[in-house]
RODO-2510 file (C-alpha; in nm, 4 decimals, decimal comma):
residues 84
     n   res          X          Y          Z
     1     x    -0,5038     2,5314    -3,7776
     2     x    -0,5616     2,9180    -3,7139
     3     x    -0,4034     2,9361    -3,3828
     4     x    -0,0750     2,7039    -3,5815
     5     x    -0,0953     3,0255    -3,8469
     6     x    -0,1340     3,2896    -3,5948
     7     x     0,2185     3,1333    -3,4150
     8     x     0,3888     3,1016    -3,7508
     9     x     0,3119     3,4866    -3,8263
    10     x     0,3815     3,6214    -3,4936
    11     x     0,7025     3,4124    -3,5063
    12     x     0,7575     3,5793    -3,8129
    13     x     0,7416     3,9405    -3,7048
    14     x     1,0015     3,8488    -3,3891
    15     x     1,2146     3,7297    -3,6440
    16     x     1,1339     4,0363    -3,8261
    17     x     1,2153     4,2878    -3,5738
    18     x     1,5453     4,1266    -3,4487
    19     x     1,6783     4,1439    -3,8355
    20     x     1,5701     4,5028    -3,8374
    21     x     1,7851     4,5454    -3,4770
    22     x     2,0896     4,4157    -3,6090
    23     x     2,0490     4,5466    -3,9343
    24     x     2,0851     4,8975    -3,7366
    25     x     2,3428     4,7852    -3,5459
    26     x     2,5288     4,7253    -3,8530
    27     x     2,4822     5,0328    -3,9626
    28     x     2,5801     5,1924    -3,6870
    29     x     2,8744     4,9345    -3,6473
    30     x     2,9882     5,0681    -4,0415
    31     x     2,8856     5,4382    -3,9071
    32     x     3,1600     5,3886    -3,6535
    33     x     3,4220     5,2223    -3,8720
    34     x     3,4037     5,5447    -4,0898
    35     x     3,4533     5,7746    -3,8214
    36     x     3,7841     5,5879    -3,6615
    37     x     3,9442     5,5577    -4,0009
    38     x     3,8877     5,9043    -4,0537
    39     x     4,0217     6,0234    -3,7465
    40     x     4,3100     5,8206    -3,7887
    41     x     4,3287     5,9980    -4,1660
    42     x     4,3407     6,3254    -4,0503
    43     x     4,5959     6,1953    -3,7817
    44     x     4,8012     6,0681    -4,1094
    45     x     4,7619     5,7071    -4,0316
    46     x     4,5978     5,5136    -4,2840
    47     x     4,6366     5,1165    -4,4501
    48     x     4,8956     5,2216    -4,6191
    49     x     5,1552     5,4460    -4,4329
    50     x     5,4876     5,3032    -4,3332
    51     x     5,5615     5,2045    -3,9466
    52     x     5,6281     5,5372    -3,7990
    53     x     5,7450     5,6937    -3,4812
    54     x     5,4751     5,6550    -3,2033
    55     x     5,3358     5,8998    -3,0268
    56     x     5,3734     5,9934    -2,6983
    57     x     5,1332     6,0175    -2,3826
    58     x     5,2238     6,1177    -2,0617
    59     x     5,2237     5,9222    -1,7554
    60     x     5,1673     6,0984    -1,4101
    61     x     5,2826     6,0483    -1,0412
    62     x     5,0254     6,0483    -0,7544
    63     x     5,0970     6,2488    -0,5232
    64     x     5,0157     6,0903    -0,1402
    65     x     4,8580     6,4239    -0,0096
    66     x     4,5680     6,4269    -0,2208
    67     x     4,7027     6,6836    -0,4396
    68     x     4,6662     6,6657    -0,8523
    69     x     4,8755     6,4009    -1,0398
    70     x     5,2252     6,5417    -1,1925
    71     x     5,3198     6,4673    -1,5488
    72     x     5,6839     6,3121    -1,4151
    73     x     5,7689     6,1162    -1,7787
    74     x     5,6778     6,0641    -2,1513
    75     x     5,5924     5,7236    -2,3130
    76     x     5,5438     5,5975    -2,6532
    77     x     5,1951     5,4643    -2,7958
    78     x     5,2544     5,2474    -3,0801
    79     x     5,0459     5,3911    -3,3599
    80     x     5,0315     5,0658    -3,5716
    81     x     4,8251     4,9696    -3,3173
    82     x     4,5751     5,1756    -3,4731
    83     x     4,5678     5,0032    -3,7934
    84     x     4,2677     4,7873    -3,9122
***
């Protein structure tokens, strides 16, 4: 009977400690969350702004000799993409 108890309890505290893990991984999870949608905030994309213009980003040639990549041409990002 003591060694079912002494299962049931040590049971217990596994179960114990993985709730406390994901509890901080929720946190950290919500941490997170708050951080993105304030970037995107500050970057003036939020739930409620219209479809806008997207950004751009650059894309870049290789060049065969080993020297550094060239910006050669300007693409669009899609900033709705951001949205959550």
């Amino acid at each position: 009977m003591e060694a079912r108890l002494a299962r049931v309890e040590k049971q217990m505290d596994e179960m114990a400690k993985l709730l406390a893990t994901m509890e901080n991984r929720l946190i950290m999870i919500e941490e997170l969350v708050r951080k993105i949608i304030q970037c995107l905030k500050y970057q003036g994309i939020d739930e409620n702004s219209e479809p806008s213009r997207p950004s751009r980003f650059p894309d870049y040639q290789e060049m065969s000799d080993g020297a550094p990549a060239v910006e050669t041409a300007v693409h669009t990002i899609n900033r709705d993409w951001f949205k959550l």
